[in-house]
VORO-389870 format. One record per residue: residue in three letters; x, y, z of N, C-alpha, C in turn; residue number from 1. Coordinates in nm, 3 decimals. Each point is the difference from the previous one (the first is absolute). Layout:
REM VORO-389870
aa/n.xx/n.yy/n.zz/ca.xx/ca.yy/ca.zz/c.xx/c.yy/c.zz/i
ala/X/Y/Z/X/Y/Z/X/Y/Z/NUM
...
***
This chain:
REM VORO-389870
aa/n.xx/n.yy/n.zz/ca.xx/ca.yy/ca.zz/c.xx/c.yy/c.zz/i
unk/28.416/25.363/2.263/-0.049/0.064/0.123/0.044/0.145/0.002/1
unk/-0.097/0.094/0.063/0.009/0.112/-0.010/0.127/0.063/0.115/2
unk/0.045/0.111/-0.018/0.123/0.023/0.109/-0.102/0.045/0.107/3
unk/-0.113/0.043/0.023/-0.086/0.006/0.111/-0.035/-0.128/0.062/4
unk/0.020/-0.121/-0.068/-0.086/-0.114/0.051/0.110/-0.090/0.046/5
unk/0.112/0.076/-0.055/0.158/-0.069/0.029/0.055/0.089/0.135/6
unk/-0.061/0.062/0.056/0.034/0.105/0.144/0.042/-0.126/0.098/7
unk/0.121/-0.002/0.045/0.077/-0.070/0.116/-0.069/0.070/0.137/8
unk/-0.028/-0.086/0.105/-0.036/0.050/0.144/0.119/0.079/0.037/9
unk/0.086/-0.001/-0.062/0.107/0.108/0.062/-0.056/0.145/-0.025/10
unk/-0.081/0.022/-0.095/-0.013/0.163/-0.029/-0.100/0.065/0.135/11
unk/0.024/0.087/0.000/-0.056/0.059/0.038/-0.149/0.100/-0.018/12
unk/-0.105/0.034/0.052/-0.095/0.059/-0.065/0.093/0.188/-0.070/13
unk/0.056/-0.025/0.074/0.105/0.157/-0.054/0.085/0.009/-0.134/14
unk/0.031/-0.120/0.001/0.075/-0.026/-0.122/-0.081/-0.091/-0.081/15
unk/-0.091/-0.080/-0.008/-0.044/-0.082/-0.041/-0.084/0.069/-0.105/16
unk/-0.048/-0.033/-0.127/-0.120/0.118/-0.100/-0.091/-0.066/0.037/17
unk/-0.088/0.132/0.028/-0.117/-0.001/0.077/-0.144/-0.091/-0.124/18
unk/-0.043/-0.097/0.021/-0.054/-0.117/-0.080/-0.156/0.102/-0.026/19
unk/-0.022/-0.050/-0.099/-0.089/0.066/-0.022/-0.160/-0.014/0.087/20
unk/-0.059/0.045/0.006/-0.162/-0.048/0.087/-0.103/-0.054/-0.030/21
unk/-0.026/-0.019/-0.125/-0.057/-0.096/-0.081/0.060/-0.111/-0.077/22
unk/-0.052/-0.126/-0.020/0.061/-0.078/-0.062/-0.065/-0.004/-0.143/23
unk/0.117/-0.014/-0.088/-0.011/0.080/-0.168/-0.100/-0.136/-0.050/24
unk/-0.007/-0.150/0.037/-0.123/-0.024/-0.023/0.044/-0.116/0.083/25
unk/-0.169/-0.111/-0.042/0.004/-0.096/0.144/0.086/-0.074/-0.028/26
unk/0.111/-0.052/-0.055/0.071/-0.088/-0.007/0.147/0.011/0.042/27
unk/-0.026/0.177/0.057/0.176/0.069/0.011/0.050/-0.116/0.136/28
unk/0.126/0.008/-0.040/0.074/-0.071/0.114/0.027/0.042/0.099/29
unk/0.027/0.083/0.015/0.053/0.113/0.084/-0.154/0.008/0.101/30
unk/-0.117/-0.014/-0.070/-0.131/0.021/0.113/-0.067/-0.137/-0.025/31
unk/0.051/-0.111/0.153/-0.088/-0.073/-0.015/-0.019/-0.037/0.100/32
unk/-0.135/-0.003/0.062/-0.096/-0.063/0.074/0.051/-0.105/0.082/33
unk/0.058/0.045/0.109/0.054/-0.160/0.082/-0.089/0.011/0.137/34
unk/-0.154/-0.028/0.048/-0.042/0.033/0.141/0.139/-0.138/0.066/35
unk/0.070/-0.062/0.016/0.027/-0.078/0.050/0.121/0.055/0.098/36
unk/0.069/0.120/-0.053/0.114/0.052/0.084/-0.083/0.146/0.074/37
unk/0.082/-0.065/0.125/-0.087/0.112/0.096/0.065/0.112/0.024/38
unk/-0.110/0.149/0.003/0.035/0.115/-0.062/0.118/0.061/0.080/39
unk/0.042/-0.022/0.125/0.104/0.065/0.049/0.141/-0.070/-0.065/40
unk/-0.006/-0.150/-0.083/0.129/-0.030/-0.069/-0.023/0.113/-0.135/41
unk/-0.087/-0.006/-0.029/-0.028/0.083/-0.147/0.044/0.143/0.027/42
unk/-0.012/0.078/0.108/0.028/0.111/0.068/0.167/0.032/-0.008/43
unk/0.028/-0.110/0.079/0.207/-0.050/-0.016/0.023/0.057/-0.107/44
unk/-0.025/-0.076/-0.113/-0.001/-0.009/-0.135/-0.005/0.089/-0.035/45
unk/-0.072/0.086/0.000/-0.039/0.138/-0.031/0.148/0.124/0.027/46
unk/-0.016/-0.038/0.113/0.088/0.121/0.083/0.165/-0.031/-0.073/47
unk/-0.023/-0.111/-0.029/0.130/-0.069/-0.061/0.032/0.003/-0.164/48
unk/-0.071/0.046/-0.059/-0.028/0.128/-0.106/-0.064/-0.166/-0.115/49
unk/-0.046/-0.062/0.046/-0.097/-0.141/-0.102/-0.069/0.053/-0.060/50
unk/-0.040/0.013/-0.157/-0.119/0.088/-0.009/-0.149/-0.096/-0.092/51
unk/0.079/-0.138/0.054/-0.106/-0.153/-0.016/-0.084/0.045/0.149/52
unk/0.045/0.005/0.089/-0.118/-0.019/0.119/-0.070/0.151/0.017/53
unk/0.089/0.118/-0.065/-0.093/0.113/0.030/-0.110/-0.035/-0.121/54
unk/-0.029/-0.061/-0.098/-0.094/-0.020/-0.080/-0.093/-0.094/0.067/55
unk/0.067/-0.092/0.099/-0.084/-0.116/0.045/-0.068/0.090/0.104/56
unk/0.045/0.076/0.067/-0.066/0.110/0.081/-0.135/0.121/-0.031/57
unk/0.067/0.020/-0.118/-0.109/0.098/-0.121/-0.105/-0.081/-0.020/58
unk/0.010/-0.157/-0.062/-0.116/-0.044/0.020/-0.119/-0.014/0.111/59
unk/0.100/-0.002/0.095/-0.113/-0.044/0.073/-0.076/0.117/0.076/60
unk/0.083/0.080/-0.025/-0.072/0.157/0.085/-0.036/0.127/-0.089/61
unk/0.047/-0.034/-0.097/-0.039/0.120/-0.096/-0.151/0.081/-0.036/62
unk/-0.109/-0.116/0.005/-0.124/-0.002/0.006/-0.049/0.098/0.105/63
unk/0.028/-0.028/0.097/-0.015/0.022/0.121/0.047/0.077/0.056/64
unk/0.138/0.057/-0.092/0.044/0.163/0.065/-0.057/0.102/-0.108/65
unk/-0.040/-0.053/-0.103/-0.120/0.125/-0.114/-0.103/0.005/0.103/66
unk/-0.074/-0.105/0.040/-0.126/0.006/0.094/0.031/0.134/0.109/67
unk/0.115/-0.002/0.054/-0.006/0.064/0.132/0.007/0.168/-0.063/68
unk/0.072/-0.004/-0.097/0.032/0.167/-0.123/-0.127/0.011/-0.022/69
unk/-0.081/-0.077/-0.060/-0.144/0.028/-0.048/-0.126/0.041/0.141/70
unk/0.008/-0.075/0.071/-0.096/0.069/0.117/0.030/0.103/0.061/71
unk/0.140/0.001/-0.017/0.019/0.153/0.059/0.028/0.125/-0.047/72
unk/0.046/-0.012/-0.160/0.016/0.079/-0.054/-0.118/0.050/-0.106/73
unk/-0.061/-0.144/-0.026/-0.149/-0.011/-0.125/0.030/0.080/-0.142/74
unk/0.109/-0.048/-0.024/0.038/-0.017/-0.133/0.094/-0.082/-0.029/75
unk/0.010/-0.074/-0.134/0.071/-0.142/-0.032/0.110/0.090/-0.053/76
unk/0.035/0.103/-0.067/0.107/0.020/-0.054/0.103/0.024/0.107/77
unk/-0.054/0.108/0.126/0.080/-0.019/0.090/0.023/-0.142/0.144/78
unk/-0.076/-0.072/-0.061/0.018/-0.098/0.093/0.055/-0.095/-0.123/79
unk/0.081/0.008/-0.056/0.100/-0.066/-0.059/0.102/0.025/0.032/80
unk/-0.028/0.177/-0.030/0.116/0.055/0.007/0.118/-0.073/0.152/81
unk/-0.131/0.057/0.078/0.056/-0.051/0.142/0.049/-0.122/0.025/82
unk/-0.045/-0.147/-0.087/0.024/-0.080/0.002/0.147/-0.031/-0.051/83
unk/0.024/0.047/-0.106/0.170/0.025/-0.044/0.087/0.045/0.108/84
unk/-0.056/0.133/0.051/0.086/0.069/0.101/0.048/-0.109/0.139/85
unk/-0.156/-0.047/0.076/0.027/-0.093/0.072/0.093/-0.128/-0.029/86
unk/-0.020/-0.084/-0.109/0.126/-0.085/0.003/0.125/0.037/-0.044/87
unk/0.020/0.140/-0.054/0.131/0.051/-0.016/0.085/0.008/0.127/88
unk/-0.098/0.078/0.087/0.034/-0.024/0.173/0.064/-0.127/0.033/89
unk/-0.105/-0.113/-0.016/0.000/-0.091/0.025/0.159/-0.033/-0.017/90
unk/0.025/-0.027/-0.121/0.122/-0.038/-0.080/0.107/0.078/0.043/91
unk/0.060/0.129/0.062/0.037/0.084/0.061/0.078/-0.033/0.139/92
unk/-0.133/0.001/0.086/-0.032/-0.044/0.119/0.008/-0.120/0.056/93
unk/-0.029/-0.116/-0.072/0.034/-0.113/0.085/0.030/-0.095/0.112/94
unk/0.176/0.122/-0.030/0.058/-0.053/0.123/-0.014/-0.001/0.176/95
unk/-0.167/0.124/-0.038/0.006/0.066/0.116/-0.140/-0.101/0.054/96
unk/-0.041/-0.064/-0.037/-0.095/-0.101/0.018/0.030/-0.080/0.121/97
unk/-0.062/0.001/0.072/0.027/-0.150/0.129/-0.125/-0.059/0.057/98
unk/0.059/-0.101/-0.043/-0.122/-0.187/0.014/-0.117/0.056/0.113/99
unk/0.098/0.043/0.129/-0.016/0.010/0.099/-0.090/0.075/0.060/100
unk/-0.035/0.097/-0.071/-0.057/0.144/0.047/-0.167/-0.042/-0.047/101
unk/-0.016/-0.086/-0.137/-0.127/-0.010/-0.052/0.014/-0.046/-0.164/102
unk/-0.150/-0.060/-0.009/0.039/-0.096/-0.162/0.042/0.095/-0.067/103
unk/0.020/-0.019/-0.145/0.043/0.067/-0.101/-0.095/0.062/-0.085/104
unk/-0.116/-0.073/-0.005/-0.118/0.105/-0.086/-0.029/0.113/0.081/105
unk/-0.048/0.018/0.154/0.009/0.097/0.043/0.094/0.115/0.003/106
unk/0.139/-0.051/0.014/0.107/0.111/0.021/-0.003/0.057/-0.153/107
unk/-0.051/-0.075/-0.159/0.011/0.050/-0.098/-0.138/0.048/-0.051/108
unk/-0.077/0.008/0.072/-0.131/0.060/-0.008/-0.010/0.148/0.036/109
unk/0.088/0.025/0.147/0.014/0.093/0.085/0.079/0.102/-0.119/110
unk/0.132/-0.031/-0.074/0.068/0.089/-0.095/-0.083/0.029/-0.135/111
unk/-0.130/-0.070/0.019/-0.060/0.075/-0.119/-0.173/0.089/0.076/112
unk/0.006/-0.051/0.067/-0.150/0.089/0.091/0.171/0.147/0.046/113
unk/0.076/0.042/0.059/0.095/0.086/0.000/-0.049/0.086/-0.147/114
unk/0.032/-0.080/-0.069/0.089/0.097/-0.079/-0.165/0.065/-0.102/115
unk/-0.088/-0.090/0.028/-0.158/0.060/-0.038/-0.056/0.085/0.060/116
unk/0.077/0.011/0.177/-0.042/0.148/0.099/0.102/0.104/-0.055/117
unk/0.066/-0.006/-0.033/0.138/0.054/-0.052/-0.094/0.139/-0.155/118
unk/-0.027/-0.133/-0.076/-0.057/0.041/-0.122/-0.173/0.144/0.027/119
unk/-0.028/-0.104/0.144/-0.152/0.099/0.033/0.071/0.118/0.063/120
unk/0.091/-0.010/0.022/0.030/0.152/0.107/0.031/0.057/-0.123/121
unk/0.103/0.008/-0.103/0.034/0.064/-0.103/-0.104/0.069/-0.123/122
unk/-0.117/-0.074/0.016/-0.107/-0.020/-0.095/-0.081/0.173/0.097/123
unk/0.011/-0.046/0.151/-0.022/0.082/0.073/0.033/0.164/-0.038/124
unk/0.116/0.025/-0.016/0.092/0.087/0.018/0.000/0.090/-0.137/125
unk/-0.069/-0.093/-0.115/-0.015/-0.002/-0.132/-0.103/0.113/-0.020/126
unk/-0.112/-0.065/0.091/-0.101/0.046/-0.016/-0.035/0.131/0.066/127
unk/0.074/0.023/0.097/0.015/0.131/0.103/0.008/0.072/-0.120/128
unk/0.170/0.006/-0.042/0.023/0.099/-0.117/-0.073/0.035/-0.119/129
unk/-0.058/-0.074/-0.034/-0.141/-0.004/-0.106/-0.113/0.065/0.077/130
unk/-0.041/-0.001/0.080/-0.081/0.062/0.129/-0.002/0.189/-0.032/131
unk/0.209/-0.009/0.036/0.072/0.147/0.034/-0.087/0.084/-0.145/132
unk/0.066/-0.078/-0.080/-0.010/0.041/-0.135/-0.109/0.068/-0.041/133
unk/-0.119/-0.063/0.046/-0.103/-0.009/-0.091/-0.092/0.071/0.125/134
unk/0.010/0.050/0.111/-0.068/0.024/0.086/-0.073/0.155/-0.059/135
unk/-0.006/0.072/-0.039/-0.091/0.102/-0.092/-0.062/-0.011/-0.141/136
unk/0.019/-0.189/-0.019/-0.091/-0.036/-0.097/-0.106/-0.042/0.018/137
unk/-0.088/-0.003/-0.090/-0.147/-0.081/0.010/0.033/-0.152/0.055/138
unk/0.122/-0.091/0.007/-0.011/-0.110/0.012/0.064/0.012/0.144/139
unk/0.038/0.064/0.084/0.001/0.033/0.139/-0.027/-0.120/0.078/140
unk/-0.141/0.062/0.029/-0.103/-0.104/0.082/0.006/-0.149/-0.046/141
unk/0.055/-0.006/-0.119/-0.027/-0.144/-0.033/0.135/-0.071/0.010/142
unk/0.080/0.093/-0.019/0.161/-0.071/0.050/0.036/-0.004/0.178/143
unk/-0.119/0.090/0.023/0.033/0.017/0.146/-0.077/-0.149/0.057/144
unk/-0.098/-0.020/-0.027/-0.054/-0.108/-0.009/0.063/-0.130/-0.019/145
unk/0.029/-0.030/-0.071/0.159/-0.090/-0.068/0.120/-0.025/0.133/146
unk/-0.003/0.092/0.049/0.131/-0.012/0.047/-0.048/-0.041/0.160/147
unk/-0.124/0.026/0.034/-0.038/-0.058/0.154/-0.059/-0.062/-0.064/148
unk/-0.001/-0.097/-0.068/-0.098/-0.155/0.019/0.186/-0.108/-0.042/149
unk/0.131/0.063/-0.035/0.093/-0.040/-0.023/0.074/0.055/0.092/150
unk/-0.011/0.053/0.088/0.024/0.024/0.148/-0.061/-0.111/0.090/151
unk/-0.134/0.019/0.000/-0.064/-0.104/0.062/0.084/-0.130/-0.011/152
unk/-0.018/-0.063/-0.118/0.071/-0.134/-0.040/0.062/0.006/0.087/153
unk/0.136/0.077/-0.031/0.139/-0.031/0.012/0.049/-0.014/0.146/154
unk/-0.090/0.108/0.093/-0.007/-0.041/0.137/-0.047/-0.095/0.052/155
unk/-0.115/-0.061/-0.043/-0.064/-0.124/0.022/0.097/-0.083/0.013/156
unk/0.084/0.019/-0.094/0.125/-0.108/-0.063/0.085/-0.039/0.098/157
unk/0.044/0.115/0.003/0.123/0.021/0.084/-0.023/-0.051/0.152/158
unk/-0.102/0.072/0.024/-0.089/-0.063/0.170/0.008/-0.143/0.002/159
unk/-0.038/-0.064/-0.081/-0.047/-0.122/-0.030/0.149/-0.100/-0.010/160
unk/0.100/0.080/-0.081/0.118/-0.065/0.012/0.061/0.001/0.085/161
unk/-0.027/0.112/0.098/0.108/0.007/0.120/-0.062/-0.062/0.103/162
unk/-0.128/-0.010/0.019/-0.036/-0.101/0.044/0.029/-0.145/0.001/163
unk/0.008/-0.085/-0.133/0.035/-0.081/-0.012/0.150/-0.047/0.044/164
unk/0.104/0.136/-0.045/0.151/0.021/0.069/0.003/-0.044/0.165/165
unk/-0.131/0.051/0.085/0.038/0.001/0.103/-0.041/-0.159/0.073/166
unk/-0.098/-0.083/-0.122/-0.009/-0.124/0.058/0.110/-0.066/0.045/167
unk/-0.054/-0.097/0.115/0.148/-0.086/0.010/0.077/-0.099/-0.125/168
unk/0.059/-0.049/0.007/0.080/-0.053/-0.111/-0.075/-0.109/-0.100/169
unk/-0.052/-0.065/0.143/-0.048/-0.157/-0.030/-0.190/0.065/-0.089/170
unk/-0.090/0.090/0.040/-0.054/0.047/-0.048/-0.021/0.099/-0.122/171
unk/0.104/0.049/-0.002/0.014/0.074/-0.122/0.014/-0.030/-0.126/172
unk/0.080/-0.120/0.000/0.035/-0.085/-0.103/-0.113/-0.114/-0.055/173
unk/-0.058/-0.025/0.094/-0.112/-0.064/-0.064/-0.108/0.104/-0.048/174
unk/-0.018/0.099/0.071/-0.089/0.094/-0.081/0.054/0.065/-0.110/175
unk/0.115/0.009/-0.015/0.067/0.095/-0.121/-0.017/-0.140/-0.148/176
unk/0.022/-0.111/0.084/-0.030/-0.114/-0.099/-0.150/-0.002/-0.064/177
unk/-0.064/-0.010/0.089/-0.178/0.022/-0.016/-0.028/0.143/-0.070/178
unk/-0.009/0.085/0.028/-0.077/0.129/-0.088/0.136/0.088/-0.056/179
unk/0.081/-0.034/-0.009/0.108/0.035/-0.112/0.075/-0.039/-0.109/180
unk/-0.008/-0.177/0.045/-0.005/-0.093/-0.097/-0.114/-0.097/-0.053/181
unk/-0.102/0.023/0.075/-0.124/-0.054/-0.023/0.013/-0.173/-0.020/182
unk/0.066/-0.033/0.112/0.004/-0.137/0.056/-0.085/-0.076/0.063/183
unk/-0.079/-0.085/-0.021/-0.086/-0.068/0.037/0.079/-0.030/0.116/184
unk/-0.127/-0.010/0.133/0.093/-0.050/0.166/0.074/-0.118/0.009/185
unk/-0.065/-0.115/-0.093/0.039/-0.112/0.004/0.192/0.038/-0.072/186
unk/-0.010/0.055/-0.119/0.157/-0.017/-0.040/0.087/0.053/0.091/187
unk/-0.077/0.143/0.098/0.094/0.063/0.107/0.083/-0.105/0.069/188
unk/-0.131/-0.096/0.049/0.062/-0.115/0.103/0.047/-0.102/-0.102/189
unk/0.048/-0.003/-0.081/0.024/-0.134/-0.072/0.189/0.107/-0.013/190
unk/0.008/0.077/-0.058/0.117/0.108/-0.030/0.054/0.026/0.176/191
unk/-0.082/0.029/0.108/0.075/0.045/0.151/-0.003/-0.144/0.051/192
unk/-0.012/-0.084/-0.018/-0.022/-0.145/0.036/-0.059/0.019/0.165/193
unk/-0.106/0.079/-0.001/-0.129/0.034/0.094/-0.120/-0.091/-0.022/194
unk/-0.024/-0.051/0.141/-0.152/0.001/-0.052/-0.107/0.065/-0.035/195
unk/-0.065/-0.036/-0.042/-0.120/0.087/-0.065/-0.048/0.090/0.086/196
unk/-0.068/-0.059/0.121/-0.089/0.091/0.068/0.123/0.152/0.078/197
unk/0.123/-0.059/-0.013/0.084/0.110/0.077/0.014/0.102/-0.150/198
unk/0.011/-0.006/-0.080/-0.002/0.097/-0.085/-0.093/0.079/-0.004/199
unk/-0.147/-0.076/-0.008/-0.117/0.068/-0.005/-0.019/0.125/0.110/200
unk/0.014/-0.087/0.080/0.038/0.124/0.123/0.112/0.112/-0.012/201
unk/0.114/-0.028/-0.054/0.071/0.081/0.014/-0.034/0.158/-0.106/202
unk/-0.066/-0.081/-0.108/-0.059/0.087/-0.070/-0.103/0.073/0.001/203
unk/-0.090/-0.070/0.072/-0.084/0.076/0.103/0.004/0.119/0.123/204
unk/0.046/-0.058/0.023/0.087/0.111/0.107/0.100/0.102/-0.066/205
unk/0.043/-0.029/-0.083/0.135/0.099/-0.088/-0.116/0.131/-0.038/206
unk/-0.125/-0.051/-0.107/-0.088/0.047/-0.069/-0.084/0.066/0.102/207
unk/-0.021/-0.041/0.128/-0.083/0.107/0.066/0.089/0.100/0.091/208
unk/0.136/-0.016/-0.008/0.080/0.127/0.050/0.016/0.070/-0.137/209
unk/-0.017/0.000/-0.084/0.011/0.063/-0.122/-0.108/0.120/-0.007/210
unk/-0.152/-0.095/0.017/-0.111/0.055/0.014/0.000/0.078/0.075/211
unk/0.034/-0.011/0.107/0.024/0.108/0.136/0.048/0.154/-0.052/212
unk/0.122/-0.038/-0.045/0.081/0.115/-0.036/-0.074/0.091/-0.108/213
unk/-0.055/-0.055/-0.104/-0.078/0.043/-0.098/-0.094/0.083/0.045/214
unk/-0.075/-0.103/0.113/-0.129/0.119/0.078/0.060/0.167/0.062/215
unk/0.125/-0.078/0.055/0.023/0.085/0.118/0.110/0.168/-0.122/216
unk/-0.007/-0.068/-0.069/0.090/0.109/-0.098/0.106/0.049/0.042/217
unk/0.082/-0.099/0.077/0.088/-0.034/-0.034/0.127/0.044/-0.020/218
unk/0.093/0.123/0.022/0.116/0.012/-0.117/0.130/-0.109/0.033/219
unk/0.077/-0.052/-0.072/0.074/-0.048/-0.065/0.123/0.049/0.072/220
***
């Protein structure tokens, strides 16, 4: 057994070596597939420097935090990238997790949609200076161009997120589950142990104060 797969719940994520984010192939020990333990014990575990349940964790959300890098960023290299970064967080952070506040795919959805507004503002800022640069070249107009349709985005974004910030608790989380993790309604309510039709609604309603803000433009 590996000294990573041999990590005592005594460590800490601070002291503990940080496990890697992929599993080196399907048979690793260290990453295996348990849906049977429920994710806030796996969470414990985590914070408690285990780096068996942060893999059991990677499985099950990893997919699904490239998804959220890729729609918003629309490129796979950096929506990997982001995907590393986010469960590095993850692994980090932990301890700061509570049952209480909202499930766990959401609260670890939220640290990778962050850190992808994070990436658009910078991408932003990128492009200004490339803008500065080049503003008495022939490519001017076309960088100037560039940079308000990546303006555009990024406000959209931001509107759209702070919007979602300002839903109430019980709504937010099912919508951040739905179009950030791209959760079918039924698993929302099967994961918030909701019924169906109250999710639907809640997401309904979450999604047309969203809409609102979008129309109304909104700032953040």
């Amino acid at each position: 057994m590996t000294a990573m797969s041999s990590a005592r719940l005594t460590q800490s994520p601070e002291t503990a070596p940080i496990p890697r984010t992929k599993p080196a192939t399907s048979t690793s020990l260290c990453f295996t597939r348990d849906e049977a333990i429920p994710e806030h014990e796996l969470v414990a575990r985590v914070a408690a420097g285990d780096p068996a349940a942060f893999g059991m964790l990677y499985d099950r959300h990893a997919q699904t935090v490239f998804a959220i890098g890729l729609s918003l960023l629309h490129d796979a290299s950096a929506a990997e990238d982001l995907r590393q970064e986010t469960f590095l967080r993850f692994w980090l952070q932990a301890r700061s997790y509570r049952a209480e506040r909202g499930a766990f795919p959401a609260w670890l959805y939220r640290i990778a949609r962050n850190l992808a507004l994070d990436q658009l503002r910078r991408q932003s800022r990128l492009h200004a200076v490339a803008l500065d640069r080049t503003a008495q070249s022939d490519l001017a107009i076309d960088a100037r161009q560039d940079i308000e349709c990546i303006a555009v985005s990024r406000i959209q974004c931001e509107i759209a997120l702070a919007a979602m910030d300002r839903l109430p608790a019980t709504q937010r989380q099912a919508v951040e589950l739905a179009y950030l993790g791209g959760w079918s309604h039924q698993r929302i309510a099967t994961a918030l142990g909701e019924p169906l039709g109250t999710v639907k609604s809640r997401i309904s309603l979450g999604a047309a104060k969203i809409r609102a803000a979008l129309a109304s433009g909104a700032a953040p």
